[in-house]
C-alpha positions, -999 to +999 in steps of 0.1 A: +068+508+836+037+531+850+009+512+860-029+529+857-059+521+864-085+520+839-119+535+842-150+508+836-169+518+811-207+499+811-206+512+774-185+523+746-208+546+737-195+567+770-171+589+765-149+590+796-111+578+789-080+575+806-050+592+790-022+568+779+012+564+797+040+545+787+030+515+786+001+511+813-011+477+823-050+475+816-073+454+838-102+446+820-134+443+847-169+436+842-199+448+854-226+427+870-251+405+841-229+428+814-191+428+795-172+453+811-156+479+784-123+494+793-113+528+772-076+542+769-064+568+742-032+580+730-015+582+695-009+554+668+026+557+646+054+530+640+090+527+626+088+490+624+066+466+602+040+444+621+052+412+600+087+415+620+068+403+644+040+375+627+041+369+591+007+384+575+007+412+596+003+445+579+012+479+588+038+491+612+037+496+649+060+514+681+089+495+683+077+489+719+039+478+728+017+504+741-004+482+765+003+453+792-038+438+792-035+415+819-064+385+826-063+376+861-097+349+861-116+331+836-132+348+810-157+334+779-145+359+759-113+393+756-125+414+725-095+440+716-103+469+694-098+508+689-117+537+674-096+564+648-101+586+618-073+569+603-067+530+595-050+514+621-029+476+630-031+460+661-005+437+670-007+415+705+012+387+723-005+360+737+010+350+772+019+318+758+042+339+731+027+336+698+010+364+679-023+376+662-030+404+640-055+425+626-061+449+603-095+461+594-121+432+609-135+459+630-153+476+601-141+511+589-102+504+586-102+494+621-089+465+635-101+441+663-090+411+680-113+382+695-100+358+722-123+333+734-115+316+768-078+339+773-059+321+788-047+340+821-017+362+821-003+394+807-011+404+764+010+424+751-004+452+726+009+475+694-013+498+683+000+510+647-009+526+611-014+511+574+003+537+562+041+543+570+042+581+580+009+583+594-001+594+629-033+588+645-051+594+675-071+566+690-090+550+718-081+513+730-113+491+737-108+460+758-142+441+765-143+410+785-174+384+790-181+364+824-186+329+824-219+323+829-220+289+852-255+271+857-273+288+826-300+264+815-317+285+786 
């Protein structure tokens, strides 16, 4: 497995992204008093349905994840989500082995994922499509949120 290293992005709204690799572990950072956002891209298709892996998934997804996002200190908060012109699935593995899915809670068939206090260790992520058949290019968001210690508002 290739290992990258993912640019920090201080917003989504710029528009600098790593290209995807087979399966590229993603180390979400932050920057100081903000979230950090961490941008990949690549292509959504899938052979296998997303409920093969938790029941109530929808859609299908690679028959092997495209992301390792790995959590290495405390965090408040690990928001997963991606950006397409089609509808996409995300799939992920928690490191304690069980499963959450999404479809479209991200607004425009688009699907996102909200962890609060992740647990440290490695997620495991499928990016996929609603539709069998479809193909999609995408981008990968991963935001994370610092614990804020001493905050008296």
């Amino acid at each position: 497995m290739k290992t990258i290293a993912m640019t920090l992005m201080v917003a989504a709204a710029c528009g600098v992204a790593a290209p995807v690799h087979a399966q590229p572990t993603v180390r979400p950072q932050e920057a100081p008093g903000l979230g950090g956002v961490t941008t990949s891209v690549g292509t959504a298709a899938g052979s296998r349905l997303a409920s093969d892996l938790r029941s109530g998934c929808n859609g299908y997804i690679p028959v092997e994840h495209d992301f390792n996002v790995e959590i290495t200190e405390r965090r408040a908060s690990m928001l997963l989500y991606t950006r397409s012109d089609k509808d996409l699935v995300l799939v992920v593995k928690l490191p304690d082995g069980s499963y959450r899915c999404d479809d479209d809670s991200g607004g425009a068939s688009q699907p996102q994922i909200q962890i609060t206090n992740p647990p440290l260790g490695t997620y495991r992520v499928w990016i996929g499509v609603f539709n069998p058949g479809d193909v999609a290019d995408f981008k990968f968001h991963t935001a994370v949120r610092p614990i804020l210690s001493g905050f008296t508002p």
